[in-house]
KELO-687989 format. One record per residue (C-alpha): residue number from 1; x, y, z. Coordinates in Angstrom, 3 decimals. Example, Ala and Ser with C-alpha at 12.3 -4.5 7.8 and 13.67 -1.06 7.14 Angstrom:
! residues 2
num,c1,c2,c3
1,12.300,-4.500,7.800 $
2,13.670,-1.060,7.140 $
//
This chain:
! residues 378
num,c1,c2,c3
1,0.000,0.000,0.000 $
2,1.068,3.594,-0.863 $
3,0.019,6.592,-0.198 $
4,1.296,10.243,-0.690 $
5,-1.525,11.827,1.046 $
6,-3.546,11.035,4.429 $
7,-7.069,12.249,4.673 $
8,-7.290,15.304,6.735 $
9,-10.499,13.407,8.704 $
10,-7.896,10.093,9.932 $
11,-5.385,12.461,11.489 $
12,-7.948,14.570,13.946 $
13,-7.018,13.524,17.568 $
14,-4.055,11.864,16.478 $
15,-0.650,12.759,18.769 $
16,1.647,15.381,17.430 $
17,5.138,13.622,18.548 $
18,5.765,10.432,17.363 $
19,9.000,8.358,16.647 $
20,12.142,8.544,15.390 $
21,13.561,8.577,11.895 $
22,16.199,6.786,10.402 $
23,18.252,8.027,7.163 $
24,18.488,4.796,4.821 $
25,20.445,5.912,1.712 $
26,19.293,3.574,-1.652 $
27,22.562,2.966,-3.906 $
28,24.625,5.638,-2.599 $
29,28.090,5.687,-5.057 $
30,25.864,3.366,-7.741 $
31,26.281,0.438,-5.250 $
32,23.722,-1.861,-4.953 $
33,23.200,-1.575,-1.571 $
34,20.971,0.073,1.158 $
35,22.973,1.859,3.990 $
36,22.450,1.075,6.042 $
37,21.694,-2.255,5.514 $
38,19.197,-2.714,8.560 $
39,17.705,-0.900,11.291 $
40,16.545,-1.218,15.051 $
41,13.564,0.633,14.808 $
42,10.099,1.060,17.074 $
43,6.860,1.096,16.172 $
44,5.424,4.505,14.968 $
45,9.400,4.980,13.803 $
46,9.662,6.342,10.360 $
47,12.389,5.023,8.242 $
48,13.664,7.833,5.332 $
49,15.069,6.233,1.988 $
50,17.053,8.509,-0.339 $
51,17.000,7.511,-3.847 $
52,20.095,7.784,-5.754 $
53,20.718,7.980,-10.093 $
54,19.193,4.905,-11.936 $
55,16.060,2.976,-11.215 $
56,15.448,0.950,-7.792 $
57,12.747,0.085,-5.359 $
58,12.345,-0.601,-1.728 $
59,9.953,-3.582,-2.037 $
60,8.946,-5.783,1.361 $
61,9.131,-9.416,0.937 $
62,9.742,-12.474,3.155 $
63,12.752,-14.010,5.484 $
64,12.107,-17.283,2.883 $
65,11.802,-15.782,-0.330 $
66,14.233,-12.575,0.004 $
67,13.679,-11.615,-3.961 $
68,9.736,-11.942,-4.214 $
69,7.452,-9.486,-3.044 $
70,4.554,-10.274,0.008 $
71,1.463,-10.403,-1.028 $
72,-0.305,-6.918,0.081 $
73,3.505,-5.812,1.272 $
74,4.550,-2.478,1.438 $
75,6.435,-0.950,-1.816 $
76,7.508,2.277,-3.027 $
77,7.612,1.147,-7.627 $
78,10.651,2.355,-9.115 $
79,12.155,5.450,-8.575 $
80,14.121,6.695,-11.486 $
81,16.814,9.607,-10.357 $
82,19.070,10.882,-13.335 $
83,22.264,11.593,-12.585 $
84,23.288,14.646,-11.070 $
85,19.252,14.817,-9.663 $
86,18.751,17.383,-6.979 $
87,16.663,17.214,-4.455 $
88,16.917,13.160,-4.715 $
89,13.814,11.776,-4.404 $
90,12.612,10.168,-1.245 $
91,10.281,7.916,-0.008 $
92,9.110,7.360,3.673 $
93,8.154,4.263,5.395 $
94,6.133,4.165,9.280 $
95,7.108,1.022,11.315 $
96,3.958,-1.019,11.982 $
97,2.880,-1.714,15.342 $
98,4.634,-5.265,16.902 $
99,8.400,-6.538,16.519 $
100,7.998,-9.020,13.587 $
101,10.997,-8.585,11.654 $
102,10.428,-6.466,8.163 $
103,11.980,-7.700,5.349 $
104,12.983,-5.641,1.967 $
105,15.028,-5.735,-1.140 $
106,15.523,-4.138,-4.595 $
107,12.808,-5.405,-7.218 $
108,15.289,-4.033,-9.736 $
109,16.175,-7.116,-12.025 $
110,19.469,-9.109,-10.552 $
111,19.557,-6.387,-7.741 $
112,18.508,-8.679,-5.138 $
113,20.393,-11.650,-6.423 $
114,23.343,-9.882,-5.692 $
115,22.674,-8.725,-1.956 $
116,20.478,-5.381,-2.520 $
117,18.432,-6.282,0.728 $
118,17.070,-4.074,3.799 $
119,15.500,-5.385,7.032 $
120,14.129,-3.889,10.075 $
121,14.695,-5.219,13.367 $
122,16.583,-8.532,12.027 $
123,17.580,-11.011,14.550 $
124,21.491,-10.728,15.600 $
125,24.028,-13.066,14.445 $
126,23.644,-16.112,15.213 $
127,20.532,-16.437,14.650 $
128,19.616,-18.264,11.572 $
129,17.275,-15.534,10.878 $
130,19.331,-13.071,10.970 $
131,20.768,-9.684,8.480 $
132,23.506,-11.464,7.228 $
133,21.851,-15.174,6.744 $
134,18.581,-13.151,5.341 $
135,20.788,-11.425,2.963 $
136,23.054,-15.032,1.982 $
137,19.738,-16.533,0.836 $
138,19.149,-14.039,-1.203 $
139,22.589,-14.433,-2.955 $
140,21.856,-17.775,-2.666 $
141,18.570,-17.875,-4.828 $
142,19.550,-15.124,-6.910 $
143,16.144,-14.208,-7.124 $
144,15.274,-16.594,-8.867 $
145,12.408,-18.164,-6.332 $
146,9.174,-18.135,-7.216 $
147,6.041,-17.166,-5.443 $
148,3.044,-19.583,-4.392 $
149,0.904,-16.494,-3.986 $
150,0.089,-13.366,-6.422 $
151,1.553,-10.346,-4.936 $
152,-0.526,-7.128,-5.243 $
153,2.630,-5.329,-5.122 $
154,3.606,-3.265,-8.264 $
155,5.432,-5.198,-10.855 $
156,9.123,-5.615,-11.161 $
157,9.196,-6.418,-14.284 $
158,9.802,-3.346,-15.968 $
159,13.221,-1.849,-15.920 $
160,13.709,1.717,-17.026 $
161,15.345,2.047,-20.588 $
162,18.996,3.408,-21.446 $
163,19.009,7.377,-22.224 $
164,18.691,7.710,-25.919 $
165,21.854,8.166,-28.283 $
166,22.915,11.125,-30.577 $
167,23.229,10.078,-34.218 $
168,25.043,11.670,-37.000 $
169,23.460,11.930,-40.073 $
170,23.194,13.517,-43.825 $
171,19.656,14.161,-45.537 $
172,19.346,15.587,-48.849 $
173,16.778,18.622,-48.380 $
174,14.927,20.185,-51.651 $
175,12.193,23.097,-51.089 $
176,10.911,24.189,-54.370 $
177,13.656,24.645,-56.971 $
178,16.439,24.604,-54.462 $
179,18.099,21.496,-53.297 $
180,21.133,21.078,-50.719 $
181,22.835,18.812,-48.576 $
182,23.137,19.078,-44.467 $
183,24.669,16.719,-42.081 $
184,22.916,17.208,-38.257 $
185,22.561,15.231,-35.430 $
186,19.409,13.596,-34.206 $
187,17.792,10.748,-32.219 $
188,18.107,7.732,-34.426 $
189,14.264,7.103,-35.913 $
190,13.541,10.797,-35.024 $
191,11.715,13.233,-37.486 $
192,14.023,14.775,-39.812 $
193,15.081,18.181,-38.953 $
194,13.015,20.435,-41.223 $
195,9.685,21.700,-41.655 $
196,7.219,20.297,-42.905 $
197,5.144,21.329,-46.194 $
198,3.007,23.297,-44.360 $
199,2.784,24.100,-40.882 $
200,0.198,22.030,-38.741 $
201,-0.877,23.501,-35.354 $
202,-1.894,20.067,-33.296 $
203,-4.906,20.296,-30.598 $
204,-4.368,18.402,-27.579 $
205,-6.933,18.453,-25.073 $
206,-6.070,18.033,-21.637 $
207,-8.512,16.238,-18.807 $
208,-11.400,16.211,-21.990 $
209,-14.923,14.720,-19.748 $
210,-13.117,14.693,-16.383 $
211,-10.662,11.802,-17.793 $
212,-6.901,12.179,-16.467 $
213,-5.209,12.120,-19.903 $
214,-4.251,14.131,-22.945 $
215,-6.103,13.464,-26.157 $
216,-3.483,12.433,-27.798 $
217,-1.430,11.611,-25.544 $
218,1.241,10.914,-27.871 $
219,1.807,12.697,-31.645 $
220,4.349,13.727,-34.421 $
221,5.041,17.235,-34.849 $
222,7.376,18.694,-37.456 $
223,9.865,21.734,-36.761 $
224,7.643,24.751,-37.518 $
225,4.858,22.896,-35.795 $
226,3.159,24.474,-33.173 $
227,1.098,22.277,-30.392 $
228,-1.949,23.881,-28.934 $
229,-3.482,22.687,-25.507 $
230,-6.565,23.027,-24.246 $
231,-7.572,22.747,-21.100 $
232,-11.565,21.152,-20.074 $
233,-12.715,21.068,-16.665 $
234,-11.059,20.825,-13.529 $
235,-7.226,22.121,-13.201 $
236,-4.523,20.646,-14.873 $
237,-1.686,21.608,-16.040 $
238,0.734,21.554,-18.776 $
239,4.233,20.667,-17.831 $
240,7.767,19.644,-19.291 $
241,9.744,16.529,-18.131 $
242,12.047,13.924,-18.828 $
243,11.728,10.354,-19.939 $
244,13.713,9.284,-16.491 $
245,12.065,11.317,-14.442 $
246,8.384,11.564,-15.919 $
247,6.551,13.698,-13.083 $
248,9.487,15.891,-12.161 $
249,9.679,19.457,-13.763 $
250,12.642,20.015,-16.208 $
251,15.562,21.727,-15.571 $
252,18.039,22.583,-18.102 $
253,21.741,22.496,-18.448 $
254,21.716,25.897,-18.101 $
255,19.859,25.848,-14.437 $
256,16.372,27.130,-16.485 $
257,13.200,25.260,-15.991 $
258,11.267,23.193,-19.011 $
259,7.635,25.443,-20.232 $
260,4.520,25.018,-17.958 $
261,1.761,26.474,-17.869 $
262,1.058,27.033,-15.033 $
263,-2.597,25.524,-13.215 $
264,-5.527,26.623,-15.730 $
265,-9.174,25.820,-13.969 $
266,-11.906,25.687,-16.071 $
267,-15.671,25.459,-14.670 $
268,-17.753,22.579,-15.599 $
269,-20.208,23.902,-18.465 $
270,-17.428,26.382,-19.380 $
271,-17.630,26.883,-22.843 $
272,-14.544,28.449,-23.972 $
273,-11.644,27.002,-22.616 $
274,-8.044,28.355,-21.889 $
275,-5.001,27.028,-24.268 $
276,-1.408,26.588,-24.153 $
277,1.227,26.759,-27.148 $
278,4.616,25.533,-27.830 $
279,6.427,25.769,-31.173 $
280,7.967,22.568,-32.242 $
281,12.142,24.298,-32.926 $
282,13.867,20.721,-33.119 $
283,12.990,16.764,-33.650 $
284,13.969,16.189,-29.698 $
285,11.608,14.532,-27.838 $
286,9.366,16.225,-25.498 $
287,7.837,14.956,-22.698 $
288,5.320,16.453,-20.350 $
289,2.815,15.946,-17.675 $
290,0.014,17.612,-15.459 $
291,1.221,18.948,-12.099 $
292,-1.951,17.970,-10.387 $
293,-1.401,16.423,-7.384 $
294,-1.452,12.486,-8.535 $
295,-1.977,13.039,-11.655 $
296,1.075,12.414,-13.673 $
297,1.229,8.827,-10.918 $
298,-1.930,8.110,-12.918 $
299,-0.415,8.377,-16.492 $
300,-1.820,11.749,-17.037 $
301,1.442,12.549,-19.323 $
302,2.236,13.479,-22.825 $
303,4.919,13.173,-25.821 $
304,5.504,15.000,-28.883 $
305,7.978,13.071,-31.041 $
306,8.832,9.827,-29.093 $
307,10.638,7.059,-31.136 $
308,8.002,4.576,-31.120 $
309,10.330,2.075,-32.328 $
310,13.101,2.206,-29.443 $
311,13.142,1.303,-26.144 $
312,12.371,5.048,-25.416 $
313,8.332,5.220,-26.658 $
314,5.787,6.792,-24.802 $
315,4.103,3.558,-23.513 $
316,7.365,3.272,-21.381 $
317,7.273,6.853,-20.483 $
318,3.867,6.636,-19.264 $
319,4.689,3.206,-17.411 $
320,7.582,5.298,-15.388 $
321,5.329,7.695,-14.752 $
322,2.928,5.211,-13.117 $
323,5.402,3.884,-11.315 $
324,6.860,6.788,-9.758 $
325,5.213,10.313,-7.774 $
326,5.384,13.691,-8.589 $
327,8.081,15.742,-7.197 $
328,7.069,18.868,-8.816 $
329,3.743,20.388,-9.280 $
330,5.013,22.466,-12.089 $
331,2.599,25.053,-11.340 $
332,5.716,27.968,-12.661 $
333,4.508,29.515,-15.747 $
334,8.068,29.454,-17.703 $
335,9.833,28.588,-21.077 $
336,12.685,26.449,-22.017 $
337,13.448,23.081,-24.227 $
338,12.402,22.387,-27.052 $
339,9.020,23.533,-27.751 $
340,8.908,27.204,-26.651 $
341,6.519,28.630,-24.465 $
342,4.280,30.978,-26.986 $
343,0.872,30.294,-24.365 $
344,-2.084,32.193,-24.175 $
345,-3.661,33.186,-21.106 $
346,-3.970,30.975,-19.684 $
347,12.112,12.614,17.055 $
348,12.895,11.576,20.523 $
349,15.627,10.488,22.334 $
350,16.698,7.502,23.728 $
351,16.745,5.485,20.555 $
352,18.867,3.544,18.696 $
353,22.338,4.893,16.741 $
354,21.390,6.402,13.656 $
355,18.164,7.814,14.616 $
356,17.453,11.527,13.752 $
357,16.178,13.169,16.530 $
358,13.328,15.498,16.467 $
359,9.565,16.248,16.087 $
360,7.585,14.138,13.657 $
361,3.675,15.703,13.037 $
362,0.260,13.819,13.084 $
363,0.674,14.135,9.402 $
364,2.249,10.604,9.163 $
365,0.221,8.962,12.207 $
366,-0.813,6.098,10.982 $
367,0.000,3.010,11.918 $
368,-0.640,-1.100,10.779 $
369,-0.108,-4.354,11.977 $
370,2.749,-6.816,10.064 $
371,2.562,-5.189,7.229 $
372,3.544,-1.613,6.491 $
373,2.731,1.266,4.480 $
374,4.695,3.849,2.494 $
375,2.985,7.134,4.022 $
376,5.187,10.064,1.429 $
377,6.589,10.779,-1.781 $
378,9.252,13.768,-1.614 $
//
C-alpha cells in the first residue's frame, strides 16, 4: 500500500510527537546496496530512503523468499533519479505496530540476487534468521524463487530504458527549386530536422470529460509545428519533463526550468476554454505531464515526437510515470526546451544509533499491523 496523502479526517485527535527517523540511503556511489543495511527501529518509527541515479525500489518481501514481493507488502515502484538529480527523491516508510521482523530488497532485475536487501529489526548473528543469513539466501537464490501467492505489489518487471543516443546523419533537403545537402545530429528514428510542407498547429486536449489524460497523448510534430493545448474542466496543467524522471519538472543544463503552464481551472459547463502553445524548434523529444497532485502517478502525461520504435516510446514513459510520484507540481509559468513557451492566457531520544532526533507531526500517524505502508513521496 502507498500513499502520498492522508485524509485530513484520519489524522484529527491523532498525537503530534511520534518516533524517530532513520536516514536509509538507496545505492549511494551506484552500489547496490541500502545503507544502512538494517535498522533497530520502534513502532510509529519512520524510516527515510534517499533515492540515488538509476532505477530501484524498496519492495517488502519475506525471510524465505528474500527476492519476491509479500502479497499486500509495502512498496515504493521504481524510482528513477538521473544523474546529477537534486533534491533526490525520497520515499518514507512508518514502522507497523509489533516486533515481527520487516523484510525488503531491490525489485530491480538481478539487484537482489546480488545482496540489494534491507530489514528492520533482524535477529542478531547467530541467529539463523538473521541480516547477514537473510541477505546469503538471497545471494543464494539469486532471485530466482518463485512465489506460491500473487503479490498485489507493483510489478518488477519493468526496468527503465537506457538514455537515448545522438546520431550523425546527412539528408538531402529540396524546397521548391532549391536542393542542398546538411549533415545534423538527431535521435536515431527521429523526425528529420526540417519543416514540414506546411505548418500544422496540433490540438491536444487536456482532462477532456473529467478523464486524467491528454487526447493524444502521444503525436508527431514537425519543426515549424506548433502544439496547442486546451484545457476542459477541472485544473490541470501543462508541464515539461524527462523520460527518467516523468513527473518531475525540467531543468536545463543551463539551471532554467522546461515550459509550464502554469494551473488553468476551467468550470464545468465552461464553454470556452483556456489554451497553451509551444512551437515545435527541433525533432527532440518532449515529454510532459500535469502537475496535479497524482496526476502524472496516474499516467496523465504526454509526448511529442517519441521514437516509437526504441526502447524510449511513450508507452514506457507513461509506465515510469505510473510507477513513480510527482516531485514537482510544475505550477511555474516558464519557457525552455524544445518547444517554446508561446501560451495564451492561460524525534525523541533515547533510541537507537542512527536515529534523527526530532519532532515528527500527526501528518504521518498512521500506523498497521505486520505489514507496512509507504505514508510520502518527496
Amino acid at each position: 500500500m502507498i500513499s502520498s496523502t492522508l485524509p485530513l479526517a484520519a489524522l484529527l485527535g491523532l498525537p503530534t510527537v511520534l518516533g524517530a527517523v532513520f536516514n536509509v540511503t538507496v545505492a549511494p556511489q551506484g552500489k547496490l546496496v541500502y545503507e544502512p543495511e538494517f535498522v533497530n527501529a520502534e513502532p510509529g518509527d519512520f524510516i527515510q530512503f534517499t533515492f540515488n541515479p538509476k532505477a530501484h525500489t524498496v519492495t517488502q518481501s519475506s525471510f524465505d523468499t528474500p527476492c519476491v514481493p509479500l502479497p499486500g507488502g509495502a512498496t515504493t515502484g521504481f524510482v528513477p533519479v538521473e544523474a546529477g538529480a537534486s533534491p533526490q527523491p525520497i520515499r518514507i516508510f512508518q514502522v507497523p505496530e509489533g516486533n515481527t521482523p520487516l523484510w525488503f530488497y531491490c525489485g530491480q532485475v538481478g539487484h537482489c540476487g546480488q545482496g540489494m536487501v534491507f530489514a528492520i529489526n533482524p535477529p542478531a548473528d547467530p541467529s539463523p534468521k538473521s541480516f547477514s543469513a537473510f541477505k546469503a539466501l538471497a545471494i543464494a537464490q539469486n532471485g530466482t524463487a518463485s512465489a506460491n501467492a500473487t503479490s498485489s505489489s507493483t510489478p518488477l518487471t519493468f526496468s527503465t530504458p537506457p538514455p537515448q543516443s545522438w546520431a550523425v546523419a546527412t539528408a538531402t533537403v529540396s524546397q521548391g527549386s532549391s536542393t542542398w545537402t546538411t549533415t545534423y545530429t538527431s535521435y536515431a528514428g527521429s523526425l528529420p530536422p526540417t519543416p514540414g510542407p506546411q505548418v500544422v498547429d496540433h490540438k491536444i486536449e487536456v482532462g477532456p470529460d473529467g478523464s486524467l489524460i491528454y487526447n493524444p497523448a502521444s503525436i508527431q510534430a514537425n519543426v515549424g509545428d506548433t502544439v496547442t493545448f486546451e484545457f476542459k474542466a477541472k485544473n490541470h496543467t501543462v508541464t515539461q519533463s524527462s523520460f527518467a524522471n516523468p513527473c518531475s519538472h525540467l531543468t536545463l543544463p543551463d539551471g532554467s526550468l522546461g515550459f509550464a503552464s502554469g494551473f488553468k481551472p476551467v468550470d464545468a459547463g465552461a464553454t470556452e476554454f483556456p489554451t497553451f502553445q509551444i512551437k515545435i524548434n527541433d525533432t527532440t523529444p518532449i515529454w510532459g505531464y500535469c502537475g496535479q497532485t497524482g496526476h502524472c502517478g496516474q499516467g496523465m502525461v504526454f509526448a511529442i515526437n517519441a521514437v516509437e520504435s526504441g526502447p524510449n516510446n511513450f508507452a514506457a514513459f507513461q509506465t515510469i510515470a505510473k510507477n513513480t510520484a510527482s516531485t514537482s507540481g510544475g505550477g511555474n509559468n516558464s519557457t525552455g526546451g524544445s518547444g517554446n513557451n508561446t501560451g495564451n492566457g492561460g524525534n525523541g531520544s533515547g533510541k537507537p544509533s542512527g536515529a534523527i532526533s526530532g519532532r515528527v507531526t500527526s501528518v504521518f500517524a498512521v500506523t498497521f499491523a505486520i505489514v507496512g505502508v509507504f505514508l510520502l513521496s518527496l
